[in-house]
N, C-alpha and C positions, 0 to 999 in steps of 0.2 A: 473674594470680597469678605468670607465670613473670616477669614486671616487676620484680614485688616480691621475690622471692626471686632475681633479677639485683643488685637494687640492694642487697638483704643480703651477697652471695659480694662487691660490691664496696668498698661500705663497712667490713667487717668485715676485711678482704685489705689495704684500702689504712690501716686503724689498726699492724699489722703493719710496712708497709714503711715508714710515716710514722716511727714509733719509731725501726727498723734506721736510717734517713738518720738521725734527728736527733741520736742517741746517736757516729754516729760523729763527724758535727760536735762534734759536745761535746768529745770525744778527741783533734782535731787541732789544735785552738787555741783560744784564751783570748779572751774579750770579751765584750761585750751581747748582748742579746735578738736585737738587727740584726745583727750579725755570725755566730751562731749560725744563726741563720734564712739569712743571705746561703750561707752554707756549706754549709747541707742544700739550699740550691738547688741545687749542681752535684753533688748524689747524684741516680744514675740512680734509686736507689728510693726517694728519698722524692717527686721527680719522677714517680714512675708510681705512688706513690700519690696525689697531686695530680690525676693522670689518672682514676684509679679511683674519686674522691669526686668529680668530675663528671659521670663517666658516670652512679653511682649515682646522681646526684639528678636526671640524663636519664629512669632506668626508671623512677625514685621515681614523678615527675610523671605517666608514662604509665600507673603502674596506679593512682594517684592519679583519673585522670581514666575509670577503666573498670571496678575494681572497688571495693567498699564501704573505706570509712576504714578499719574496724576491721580486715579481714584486712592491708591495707599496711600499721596501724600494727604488731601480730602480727609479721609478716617482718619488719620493719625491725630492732625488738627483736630476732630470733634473728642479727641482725648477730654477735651478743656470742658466740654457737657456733661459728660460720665464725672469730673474728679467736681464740677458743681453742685451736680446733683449728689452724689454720694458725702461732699463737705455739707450738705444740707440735713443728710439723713444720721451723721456719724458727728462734726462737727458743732450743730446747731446753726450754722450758718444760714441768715435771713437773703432770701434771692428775692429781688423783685421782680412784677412783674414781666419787665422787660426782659430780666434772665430768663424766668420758665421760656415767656416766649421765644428770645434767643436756642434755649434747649429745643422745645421742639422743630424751628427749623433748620437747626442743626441736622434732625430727624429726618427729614422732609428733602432736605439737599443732597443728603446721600442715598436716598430712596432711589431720588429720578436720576442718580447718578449710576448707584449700581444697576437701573435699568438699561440704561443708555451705556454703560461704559462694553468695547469691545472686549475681543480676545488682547493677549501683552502682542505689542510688537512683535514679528517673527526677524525683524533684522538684525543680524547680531550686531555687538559693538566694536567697531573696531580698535585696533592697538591703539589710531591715532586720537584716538579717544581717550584713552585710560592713562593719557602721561598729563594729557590738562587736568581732568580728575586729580591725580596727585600735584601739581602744581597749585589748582586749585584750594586742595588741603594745606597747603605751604602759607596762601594767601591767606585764608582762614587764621593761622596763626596771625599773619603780620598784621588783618587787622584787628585783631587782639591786642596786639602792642603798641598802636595808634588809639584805638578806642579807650583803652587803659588812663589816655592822660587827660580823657578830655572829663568835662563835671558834667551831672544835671543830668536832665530828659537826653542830651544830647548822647550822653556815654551810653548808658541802656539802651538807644534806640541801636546804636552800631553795634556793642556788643552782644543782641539778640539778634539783629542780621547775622552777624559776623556765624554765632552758634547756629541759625537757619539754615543758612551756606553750608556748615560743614554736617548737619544733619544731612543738608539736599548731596553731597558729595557722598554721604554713607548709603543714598537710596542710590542714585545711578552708579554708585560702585557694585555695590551687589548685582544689577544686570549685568554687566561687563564682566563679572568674573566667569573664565570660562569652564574650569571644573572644581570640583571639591577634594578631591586627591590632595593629602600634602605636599605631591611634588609639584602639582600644577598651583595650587594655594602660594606658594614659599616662592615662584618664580614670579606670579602674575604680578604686573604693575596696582592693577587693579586692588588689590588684597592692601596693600600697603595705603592707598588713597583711602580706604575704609577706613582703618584705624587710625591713620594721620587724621580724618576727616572727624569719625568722630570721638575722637579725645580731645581735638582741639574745639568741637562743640561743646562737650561738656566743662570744660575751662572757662570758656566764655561765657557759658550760662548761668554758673555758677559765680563767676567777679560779676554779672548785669545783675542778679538778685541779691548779693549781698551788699553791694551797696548804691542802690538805684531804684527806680520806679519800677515793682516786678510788671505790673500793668504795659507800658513801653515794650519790655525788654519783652515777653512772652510774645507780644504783638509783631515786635522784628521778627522775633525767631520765626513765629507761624508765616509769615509772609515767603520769608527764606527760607523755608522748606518745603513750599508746596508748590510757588510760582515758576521757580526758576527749573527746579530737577521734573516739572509735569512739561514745561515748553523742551525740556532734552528727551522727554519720551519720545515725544511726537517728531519731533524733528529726527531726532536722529535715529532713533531704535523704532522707530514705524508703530508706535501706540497708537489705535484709534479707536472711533466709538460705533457703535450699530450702525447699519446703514440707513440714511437720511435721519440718526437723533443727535447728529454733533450739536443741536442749538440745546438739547435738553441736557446734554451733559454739561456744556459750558452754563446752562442755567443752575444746574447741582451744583458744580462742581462753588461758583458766583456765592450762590445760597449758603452753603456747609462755611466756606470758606468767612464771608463779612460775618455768618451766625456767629463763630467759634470766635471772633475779632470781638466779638461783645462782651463774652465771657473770659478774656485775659486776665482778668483780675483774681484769676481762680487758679494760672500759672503758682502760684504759690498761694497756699489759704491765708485766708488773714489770722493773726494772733487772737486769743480768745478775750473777751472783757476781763481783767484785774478783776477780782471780787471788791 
């Protein structure tokens, strides 16, 4: 668990400084997409956010691979409380009361969750497992290509599921792979549903916030990556929770989950007042 709530203080920290770089790039010259991006490259913090979204998907993997999907999916999600609270401290960003308090039970969800959550599943996955997974990543793209034409709340909500999905495909891929070896890596199905999974997440997430409701789009995402890849723990790889606390995780997991659904608007920070 402390994996997982590593890879939230870094994901959530590195959306923060990602902004700060990008924005000042914005401010000191004119151009493309590539020139904008070239520029926040020689910012030290959008640089050490690039750092901090690596490491995160370092600890992702490792509580990935130890405890149950559903509490890593949980932490992942209160990302959205750490990049609030830190856009509050770094940003100037005004939270209302309903935020703090969304933060704390953010706090509070994963408490009675990392109390209650068991050992991971000891079931392995099987083959017949790892060819939906990439198929699954297949769908990810198409509905990227559906979601694409449509306008409004309507596009953002699909194409932040659409990126949820293929996040939840990178989390039950990582169980499923069965060694780290590059020969066993370079065969496994499994390996390939990962990075089909998620680079078609991050495509998708990135067409829902630039042009749509990041509020929506962050809200799909979180949905689709925590509901769907926690009910294939259980079901199929035998995740479960202490003996006689299934009501209190499902009450964590309930809490963490609607808390971090309040704070979406934090999926991307808001631009600063114009002086």
């Amino acid at each position: 668990m402390i994996c997982a709530l590593g890879a939230a203080i870094c994901f959530g920290t590195a959306t923060v400084l990602q902004a700060m770089g990008a924005r000042r790039a914005a401010t000191t010259g004119a151009g493309g997409d590539a020139a904008l991006l070239l520029r926040a490259l020689r910012d030290w913090r959008y640089l050490a956010g690039l750092a901090l979204d690596g490491l995160g998907f370092v600890l992702q993997i490792a509580a990935l691979r130890s405890i149950p999907i559903y509490a890593v999916g949980a932490a992942l999600a209160s990302s959205l409380a750490v990049t609030a609270v830190v856009a509050a401290r770094l940003l100037r960003v005004r939270l209302s009361g309903a935020e703090w308090a969304a933060v704390a039970l953010v706090c509070v969800g994963l408490a009675l969750l990392g109390l209650a959550s068991g050992a991971q599943g000891g079931r392995p996955g099987s083959t017949a497992l790892k060819y939906p997974m990439l198929a699954a990543a297949v769908g990810v793209l198409l509905l990227g290509t559906v979601g694409g034409h449509l306008r409004g709340r309507s596009r953002s909500l699909l194409l932040g599921l659409g990126a949820g999905f293929g996040f939840g495909v990178v989390e039950v891929s990582v169980r499923l792979i069965d060694g780290l070896t590059p020969s066993a890596l370079f065969t496994d199905p499994a390996t390939y549903a990962l990075l089909l999974g998620g680079g078609a997440a991050f495509l998708l997430l990135t067409s829902a916030l630039q042009r749509g409701s990041v509020t929506t789009a962050t809200a799909g995402m979180v949905i689709g990556e925590t509901i769907g890849p926690g009910l294939v723990g259980v079901v199929w790889l035998g995740d479960r929770t202490r003996e006689g606390l299934t009501w209190l995780a499902v009450l964590g997991f309930a809490l963490a989950l609607a808390a971090a659904l309040t704070l979406t608007r934090f999926g991307e920070p808001p631009a600063p007042t114009s002086p």
